[in-house]
Structure formats: C-alpha cells, structure tokens
C-alpha positions as CSV (number, residue, x, y, z in Angstrom):
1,X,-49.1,6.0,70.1
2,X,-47.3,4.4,73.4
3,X,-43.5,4.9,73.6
4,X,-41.7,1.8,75.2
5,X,-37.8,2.7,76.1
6,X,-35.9,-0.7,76.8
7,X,-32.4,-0.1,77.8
8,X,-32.2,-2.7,80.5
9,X,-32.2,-6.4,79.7
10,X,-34.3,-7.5,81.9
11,X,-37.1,-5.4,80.6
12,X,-37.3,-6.6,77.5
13,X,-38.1,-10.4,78.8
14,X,-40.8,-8.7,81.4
15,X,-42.5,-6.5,78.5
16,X,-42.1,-9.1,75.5
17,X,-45.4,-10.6,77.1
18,X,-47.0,-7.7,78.1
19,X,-46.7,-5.7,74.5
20,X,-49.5,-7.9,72.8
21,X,-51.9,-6.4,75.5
22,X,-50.3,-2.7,74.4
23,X,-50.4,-2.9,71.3
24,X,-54.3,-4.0,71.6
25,X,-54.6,-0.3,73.2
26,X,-53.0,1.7,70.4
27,X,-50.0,1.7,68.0
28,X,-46.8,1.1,70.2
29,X,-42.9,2.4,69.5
30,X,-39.8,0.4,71.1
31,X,-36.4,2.2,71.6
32,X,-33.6,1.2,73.0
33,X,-29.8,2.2,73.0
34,X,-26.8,0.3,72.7
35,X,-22.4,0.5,72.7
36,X,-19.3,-1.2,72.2
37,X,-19.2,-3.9,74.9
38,X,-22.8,-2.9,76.2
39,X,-25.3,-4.5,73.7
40,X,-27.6,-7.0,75.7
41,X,-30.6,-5.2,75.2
42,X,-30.4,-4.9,71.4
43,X,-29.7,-8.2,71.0
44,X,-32.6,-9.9,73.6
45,X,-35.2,-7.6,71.3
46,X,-33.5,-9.4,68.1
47,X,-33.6,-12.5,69.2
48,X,-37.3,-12.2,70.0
49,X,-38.5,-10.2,66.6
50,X,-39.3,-7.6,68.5
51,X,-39.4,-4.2,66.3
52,X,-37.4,-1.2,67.9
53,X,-35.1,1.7,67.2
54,X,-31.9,2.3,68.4
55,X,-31.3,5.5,69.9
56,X,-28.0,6.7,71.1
57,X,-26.0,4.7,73.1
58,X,-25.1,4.0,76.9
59,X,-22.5,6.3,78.6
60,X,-20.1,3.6,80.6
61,X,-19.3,3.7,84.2
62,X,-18.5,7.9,84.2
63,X,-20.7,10.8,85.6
64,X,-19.6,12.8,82.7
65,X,-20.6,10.0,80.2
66,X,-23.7,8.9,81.3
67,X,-24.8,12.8,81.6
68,X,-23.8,13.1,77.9
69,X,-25.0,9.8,76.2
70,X,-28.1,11.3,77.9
71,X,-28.3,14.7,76.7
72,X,-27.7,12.9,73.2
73,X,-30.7,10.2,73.6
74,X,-33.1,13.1,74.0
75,X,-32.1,14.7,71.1
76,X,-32.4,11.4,68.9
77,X,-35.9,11.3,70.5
78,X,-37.2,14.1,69.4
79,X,-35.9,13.2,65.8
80,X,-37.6,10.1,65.8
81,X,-40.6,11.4,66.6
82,X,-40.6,14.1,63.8
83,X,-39.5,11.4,61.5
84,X,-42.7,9.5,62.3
85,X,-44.7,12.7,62.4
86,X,-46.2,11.6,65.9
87,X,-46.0,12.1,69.4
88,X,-46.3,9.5,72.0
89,X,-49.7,9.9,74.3
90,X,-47.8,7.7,77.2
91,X,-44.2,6.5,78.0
92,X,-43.2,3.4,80.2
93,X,-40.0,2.5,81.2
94,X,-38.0,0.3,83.5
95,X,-35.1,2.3,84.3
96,X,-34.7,5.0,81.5
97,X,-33.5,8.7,83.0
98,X,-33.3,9.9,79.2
99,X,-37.0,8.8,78.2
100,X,-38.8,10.0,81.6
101,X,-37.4,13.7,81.4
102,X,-37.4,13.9,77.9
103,X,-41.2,12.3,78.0
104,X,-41.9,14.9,80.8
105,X,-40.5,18.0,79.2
106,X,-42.6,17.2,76.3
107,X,-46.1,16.1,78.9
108,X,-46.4,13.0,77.9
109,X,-47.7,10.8,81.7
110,X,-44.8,8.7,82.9
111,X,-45.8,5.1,83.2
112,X,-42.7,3.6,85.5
113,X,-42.1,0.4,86.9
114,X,-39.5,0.8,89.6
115,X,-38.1,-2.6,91.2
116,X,-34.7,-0.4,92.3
117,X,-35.6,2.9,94.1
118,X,-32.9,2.4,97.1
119,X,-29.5,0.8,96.6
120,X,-29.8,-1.0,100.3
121,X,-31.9,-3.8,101.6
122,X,-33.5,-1.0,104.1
123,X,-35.0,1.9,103.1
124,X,-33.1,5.8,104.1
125,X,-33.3,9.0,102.1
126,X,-29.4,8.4,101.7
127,X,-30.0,5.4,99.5
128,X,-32.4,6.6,96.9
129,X,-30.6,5.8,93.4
130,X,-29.5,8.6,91.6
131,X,-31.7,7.3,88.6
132,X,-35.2,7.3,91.0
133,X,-34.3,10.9,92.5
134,X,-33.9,11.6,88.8
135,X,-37.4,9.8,87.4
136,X,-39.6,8.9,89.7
137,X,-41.1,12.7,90.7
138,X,-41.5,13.3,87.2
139,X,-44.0,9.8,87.2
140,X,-47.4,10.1,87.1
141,X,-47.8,6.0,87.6
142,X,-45.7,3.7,89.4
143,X,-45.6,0.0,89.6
144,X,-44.1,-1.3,92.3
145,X,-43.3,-5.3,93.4
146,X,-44.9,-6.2,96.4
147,X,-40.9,-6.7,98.0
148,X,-40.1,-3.1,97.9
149,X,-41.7,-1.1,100.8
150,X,-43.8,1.9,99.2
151,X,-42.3,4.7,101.2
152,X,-39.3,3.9,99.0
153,X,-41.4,5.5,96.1
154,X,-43.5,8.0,98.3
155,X,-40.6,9.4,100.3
156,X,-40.2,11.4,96.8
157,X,-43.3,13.1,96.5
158,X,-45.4,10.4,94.9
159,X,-48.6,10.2,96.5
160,X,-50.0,6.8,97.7
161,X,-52.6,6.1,94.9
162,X,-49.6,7.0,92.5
163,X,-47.8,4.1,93.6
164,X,-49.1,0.3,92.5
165,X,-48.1,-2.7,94.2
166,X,-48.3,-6.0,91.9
167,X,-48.0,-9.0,94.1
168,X,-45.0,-11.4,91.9
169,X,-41.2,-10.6,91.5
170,X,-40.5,-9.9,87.7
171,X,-38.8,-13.4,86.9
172,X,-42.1,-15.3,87.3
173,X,-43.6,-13.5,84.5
174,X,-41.3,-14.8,81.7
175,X,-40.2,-18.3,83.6
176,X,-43.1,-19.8,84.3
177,X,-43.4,-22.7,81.3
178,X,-39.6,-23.6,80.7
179,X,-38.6,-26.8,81.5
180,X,-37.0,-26.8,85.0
181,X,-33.7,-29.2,84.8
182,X,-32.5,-31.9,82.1
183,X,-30.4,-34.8,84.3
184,X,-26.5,-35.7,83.3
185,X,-27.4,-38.3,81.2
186,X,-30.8,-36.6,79.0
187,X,-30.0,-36.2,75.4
188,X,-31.2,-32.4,75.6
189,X,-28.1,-32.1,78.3
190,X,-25.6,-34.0,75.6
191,X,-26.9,-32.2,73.0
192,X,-26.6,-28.7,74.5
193,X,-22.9,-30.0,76.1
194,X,-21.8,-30.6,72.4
195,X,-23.2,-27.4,71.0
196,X,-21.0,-25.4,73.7
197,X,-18.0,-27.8,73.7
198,X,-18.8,-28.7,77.3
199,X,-18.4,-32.1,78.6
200,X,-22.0,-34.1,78.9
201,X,-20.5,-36.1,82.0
202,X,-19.8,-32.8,84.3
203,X,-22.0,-30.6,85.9
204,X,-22.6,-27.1,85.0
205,X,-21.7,-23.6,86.8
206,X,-22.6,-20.7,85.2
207,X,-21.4,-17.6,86.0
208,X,-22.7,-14.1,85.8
209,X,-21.1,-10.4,86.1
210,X,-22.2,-8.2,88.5
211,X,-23.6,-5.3,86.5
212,X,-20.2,-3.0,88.3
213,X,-21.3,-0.1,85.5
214,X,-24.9,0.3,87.0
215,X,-25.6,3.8,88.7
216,X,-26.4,1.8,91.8
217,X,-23.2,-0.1,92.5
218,X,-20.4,1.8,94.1
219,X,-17.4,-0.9,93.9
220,X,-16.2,-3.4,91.4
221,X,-15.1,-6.8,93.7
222,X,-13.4,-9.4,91.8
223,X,-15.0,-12.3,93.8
224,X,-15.6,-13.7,90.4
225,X,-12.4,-13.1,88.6
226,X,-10.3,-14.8,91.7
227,X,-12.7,-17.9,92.0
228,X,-11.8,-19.3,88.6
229,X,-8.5,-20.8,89.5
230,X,-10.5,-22.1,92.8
231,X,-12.9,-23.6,90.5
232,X,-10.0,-25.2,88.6
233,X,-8.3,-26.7,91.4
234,X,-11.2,-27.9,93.4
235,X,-14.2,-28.9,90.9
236,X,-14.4,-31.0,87.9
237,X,-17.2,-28.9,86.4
238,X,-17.7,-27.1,83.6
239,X,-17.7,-23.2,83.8
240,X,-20.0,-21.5,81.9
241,X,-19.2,-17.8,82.2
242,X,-21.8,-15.2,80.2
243,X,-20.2,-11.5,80.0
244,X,-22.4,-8.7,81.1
245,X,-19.7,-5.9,79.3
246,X,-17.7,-7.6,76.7
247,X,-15.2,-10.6,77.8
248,X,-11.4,-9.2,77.4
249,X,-11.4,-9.3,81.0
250,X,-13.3,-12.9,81.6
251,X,-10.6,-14.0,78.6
252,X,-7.6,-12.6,80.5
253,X,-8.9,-14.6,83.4
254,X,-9.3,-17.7,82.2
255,X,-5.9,-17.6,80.1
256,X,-4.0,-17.8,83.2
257,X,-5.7,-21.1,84.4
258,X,-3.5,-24.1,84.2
259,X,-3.8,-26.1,80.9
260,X,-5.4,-29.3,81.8
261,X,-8.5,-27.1,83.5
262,X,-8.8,-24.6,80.7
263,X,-11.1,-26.8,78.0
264,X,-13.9,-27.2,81.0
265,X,-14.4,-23.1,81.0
266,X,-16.2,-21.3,78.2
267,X,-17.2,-18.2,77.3
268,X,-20.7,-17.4,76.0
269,X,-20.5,-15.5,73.1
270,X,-24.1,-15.7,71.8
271,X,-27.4,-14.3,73.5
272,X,-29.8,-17.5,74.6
273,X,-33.2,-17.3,75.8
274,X,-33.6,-18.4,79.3
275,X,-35.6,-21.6,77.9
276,X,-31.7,-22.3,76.2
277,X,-29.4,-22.3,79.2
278,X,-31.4,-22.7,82.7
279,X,-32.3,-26.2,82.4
280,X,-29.0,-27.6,82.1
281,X,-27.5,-25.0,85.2
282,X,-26.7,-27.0,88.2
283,X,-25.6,-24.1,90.2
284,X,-25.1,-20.0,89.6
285,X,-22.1,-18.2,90.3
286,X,-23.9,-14.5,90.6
287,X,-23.1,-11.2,90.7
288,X,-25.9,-10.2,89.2
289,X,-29.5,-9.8,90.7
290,X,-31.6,-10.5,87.9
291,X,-30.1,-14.1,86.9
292,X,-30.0,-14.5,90.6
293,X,-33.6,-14.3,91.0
294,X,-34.3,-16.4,87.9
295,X,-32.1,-19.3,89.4
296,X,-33.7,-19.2,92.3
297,X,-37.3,-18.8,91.7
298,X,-36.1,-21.6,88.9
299,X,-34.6,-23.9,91.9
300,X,-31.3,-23.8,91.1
301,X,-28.8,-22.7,93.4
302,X,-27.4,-19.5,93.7
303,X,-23.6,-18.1,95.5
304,X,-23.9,-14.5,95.4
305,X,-21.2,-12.4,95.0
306,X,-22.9,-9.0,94.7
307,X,-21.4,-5.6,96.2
308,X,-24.4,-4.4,98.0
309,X,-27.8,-6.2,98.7
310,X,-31.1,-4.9,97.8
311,X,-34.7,-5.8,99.1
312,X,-34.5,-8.4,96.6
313,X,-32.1,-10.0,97.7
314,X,-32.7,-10.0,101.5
315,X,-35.8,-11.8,100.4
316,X,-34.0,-14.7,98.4
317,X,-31.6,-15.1,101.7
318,X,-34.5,-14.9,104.1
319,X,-36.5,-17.6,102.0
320,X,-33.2,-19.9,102.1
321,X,-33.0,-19.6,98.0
322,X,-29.4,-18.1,98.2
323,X,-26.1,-17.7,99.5
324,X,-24.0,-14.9,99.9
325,X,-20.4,-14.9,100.0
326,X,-18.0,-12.4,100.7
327,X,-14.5,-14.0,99.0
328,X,-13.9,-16.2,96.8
329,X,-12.8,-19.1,98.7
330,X,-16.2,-19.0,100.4
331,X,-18.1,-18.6,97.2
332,X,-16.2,-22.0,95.6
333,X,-16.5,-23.9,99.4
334,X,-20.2,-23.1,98.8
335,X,-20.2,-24.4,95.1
336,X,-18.7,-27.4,96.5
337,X,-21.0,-28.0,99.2
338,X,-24.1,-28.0,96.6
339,X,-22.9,-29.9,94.1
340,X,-21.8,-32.8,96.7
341,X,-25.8,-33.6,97.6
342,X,-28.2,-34.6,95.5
343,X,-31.0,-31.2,94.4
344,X,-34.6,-31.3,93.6
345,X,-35.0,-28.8,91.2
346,X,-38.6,-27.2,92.2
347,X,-40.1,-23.6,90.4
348,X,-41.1,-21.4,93.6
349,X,-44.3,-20.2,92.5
350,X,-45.5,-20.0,96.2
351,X,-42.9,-17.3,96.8
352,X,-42.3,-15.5,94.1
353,X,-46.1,-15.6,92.6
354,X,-48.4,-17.0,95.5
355,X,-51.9,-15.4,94.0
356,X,-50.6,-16.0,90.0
357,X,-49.6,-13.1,87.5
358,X,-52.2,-10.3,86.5
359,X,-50.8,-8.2,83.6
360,X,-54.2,-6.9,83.1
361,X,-53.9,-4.8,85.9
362,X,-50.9,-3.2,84.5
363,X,-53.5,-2.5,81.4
364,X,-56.5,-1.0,83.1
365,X,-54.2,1.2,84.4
366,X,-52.0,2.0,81.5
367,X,-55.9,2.3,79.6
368,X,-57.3,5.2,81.9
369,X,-54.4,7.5,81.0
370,X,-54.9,6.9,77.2
C-alpha cells in the first residue's frame, strides 16, 4: 500500500496525474485534512473524484495550533491504518510535517517533493522553513525542481544521490492542454461572464490571497485589501477575487466600495478547475505563488503582491513574466499599464518545461523502494 497525504492545494492538481502511474504499482491511500475557512484541498480532490480520507484538520496561523492539529493528525493515522488493517510500504507528500514524522516513527521511506525548503530567493541556513528542518532529514527521497539550488536540501544532511532534480516547475504538469485565452467577444467569455454575473464587455482581474497563514510567511500586507477602491476608481474591469481562508474579510472590503463600482467585483464562492477560470483572466492580482506561476507560465500577466520572494519567483521576474509591487498604488498603476496594450497570450513551455515532463522518473524511483 502507498500512503498519499494531500494537505496543500496545489498538490492535489500535481499528483491527480501522477496517481494512475501509483496506483499501477500497488494499492494507494489519499488523506487529507481540512477546517472552518481552510478547505481548498478537500474540495479540489472532490471536484476531481478523487477517493480520500479526511484526517484531522489544519491548525490556523498559531505555533500552539499547528503543533496540536499535528499531534492530533498522527493519532487519526494510526487509526486509519488499523481500521484498514494495513500499513503503508511508502509515504509521499508535498508539504505534510504530520505524515513525514508519523510515517518515520512507524519506518515507512519518506518520498518528499520539496519546491519550498528556504523562505528567501537565496539560500542561508537562517531561511530553512520550519516545515523542511522538520521533514526533510527524516526523507529518504527528495524531488527537487530544477529552480531550487540543491544545497537547499543537502545543507540538512541529505546526501547528494538523495536529492532528485526534475527539470519543469510544477504548473506545467497540470496546464499543459487548457485552452490559453477566450477574446471579449467569444461566446465561451459571455457565457462564463453570465454564469458569474460579470459583465461580457469588461476585462477580467482576478485576484488571489497571499497564503498569510503558511509557516513560511512572516507578515500579513494588505496590498490587496487597499487596492480595491484603486481598482474602483481607476479601472472599468471586473474583479474577480477567489478567497484562500474564507471571505468575511474580502466581503468587508468590498462593502465599503462606492455603489456604482460594487456590481463589477465578485467573490468566488465555488472551487473551479483551472481549465474553468484561466482562459478568460486578462491579468492576476497575486499574492499567492502558485496562481502566480500558473498565470504566467499560462501568459497572462501577473502584479505580485507577495511578502517575501522565493527562488520561484526571482525566476518569473528574471524571465520578465511578472511584476512585483510593493503598495497598492503601484500594483493598480501596473494593472493599468497592462490592460492599456494589446497581449499575446502564449504558454511558456520553453521556460518552464524546455526538455517536456517525465513523471516516469518520479516512478522508477518511487518503484525501487517498493
């Protein structure tokens, strides 16, 4: 049996292609977690069929919590396991402390693949993440994207043949067949427009969270938050804002925006699969890095607003893919300045996936630890 644990959103689109291979190997289990407010996960794997249990939930933003919510995981893992009467042979994960330490208590190999090991664009022992000082020692295989340097992973212990480089950034494996853009006037574009209640005639910002509650990020900025009413006054546009932890605080936002503006934003209320939204996008409002990389290696243009930068993101703003702005006066300028020329929307195989996508690598590995 291989144990999957899915707690990040993101990893359910990278896996959902690569669990047909798994599940060719041996019998495979899916867990994930999920809370009030935090439920991305656990809806993506429902709204892809994909079978899983739910296993405790996520701690929020605290030390205290996140310790707790992880002491409590690992107890609902080893229920689960006796409830099945099994025991995995191999755990993978994308980002799960809980499964890697309870997986290595237990001696099952740690199959990790780590795309955030330093909260920094450069590596230093000071900005290895809590979570990889926490998981990646305990890993007995590491996949690694070619962007992230592999002393990152070594400077833990890890020794050199531990550590596998794969040469595409994530987003490529799950992006590379949608449909790229739909103009103003296709009857895709109208017909999505009317679904939302957005009007067909205006372009389309959409706007992302930064994930503020992630272990990484040490300080909440409200870029986004102040750069609605800037919207408002300076863009006819719609606003297409999808939550990251529940929208009380996008609704108190947008309720203070002045009547005649307040019918062109919406909230997102419904998970979509990437196929659903991107092709309409004009431009992203980020704060995010994983939407940020999917708009870009997508062709659609990206503001950043993030708190920190990572190696992804010094490689989307060496490439000339994205923009980083550091108010919100500068984020909206930018928006303005984009949607002011015309934009060939173009998919950016050649830097994101220059020699293609081989998941059977990630196989052949996975297989010799079976």
């Amino acid at each position: 049996m291989i144990w999957l644990d899915i707690i990040d959103p993101k990893y359910v689109l990278f896996f959902k292609p690569i669990l047909p291979k798994l599940k060719a190997l041996d019998s495979v289990i899916v867990t994930t977690r999920e809370s009030k407010n935090y439920d991305e996960c656990l809806r993506l794997l429902e709204l892809f069929n994909i079978e899983h249990y739910c296993v405790g939930g996520y701690g929020g933003a605290s030390k205290l919590g996140k310790f707790e919510a992880r002491i409590n995981r690992q107890k609902g893992f080893l229920e689960l396991f006796a409830r099945l009467n099994a025991m995995p042979k191999i755990f993978i994960t994308g980002a799960s402390v809980d499964g890697v330490q309870c997986a290595y208590g237990l001696g099952i190999p740690v199959v990790h693949f780590a795309d955030t090991p330093v909260a920094d664009e450069k590596f230093s022992l000071e900005s290895v993440t809590i979570l990889s000082r926490l998981t990646l020692p305990l890993s007995h295989l590491v996949f690694r994207p070619f962007v992230v340097p592999e002393i990152c992973y070594t400077s833990l212990g890890l020794d050199s043949t531990q550590v596998v480089e794969y040469d595409f950034i994530d987003v490529a494996l799950w992006l590379d067949s949608i449909p790229l853009h739909y103009e103003l006037e296709s009857s895709q574009r109208k017909a999505f427009c009317e679904n939302l209640g957005l009007d067909s005639a205006l372009p389309i910002i959409l706007v992302r969270e930064e994930e503020y509650k992630a272990h990484y990020v040490k300080h909440k900025l409200p870029i986004i938050y102040e750069s609605f009413a800037l919207l408002a006054q300076k863009i006819k546009a719609n606003v297409l804002c999808m939550p990251r932890y529940g929208k009380d605080e996008l609704e108190s936002c947008l309720a203070e925006l002045p009547q005649d503006a307040k019918s062109r934003f919406k909230i997102l209320h419904h998970k979509l699969e990437p196929k659903d939204f991107y092709p309409f996008v004009d431009v992203l409002l980020g704060g995010g890095g994983t939407m940020n990389l999917e708009a870009c290696y997508l062709g659609i243009p990206v503001i950043s607003t993030r708190s920190l930068l990572l190696f992804h993101d010094r490689f989307l703003l060496d490439n000339a893919l994205m923009k980083h702005a550091k108010s919100a006066a500068e984020a909206v300028d930018g928006i303005v300045d984009i949607l002011s020329k015309p934009r060939l929307y173009e998919r950016q195989d050649s830097l994101f996936a220059k020699n293609g996508i081989d998941i059977d690598m990630f196989i052949s590995h996975i297989k010799a630890l079976l």
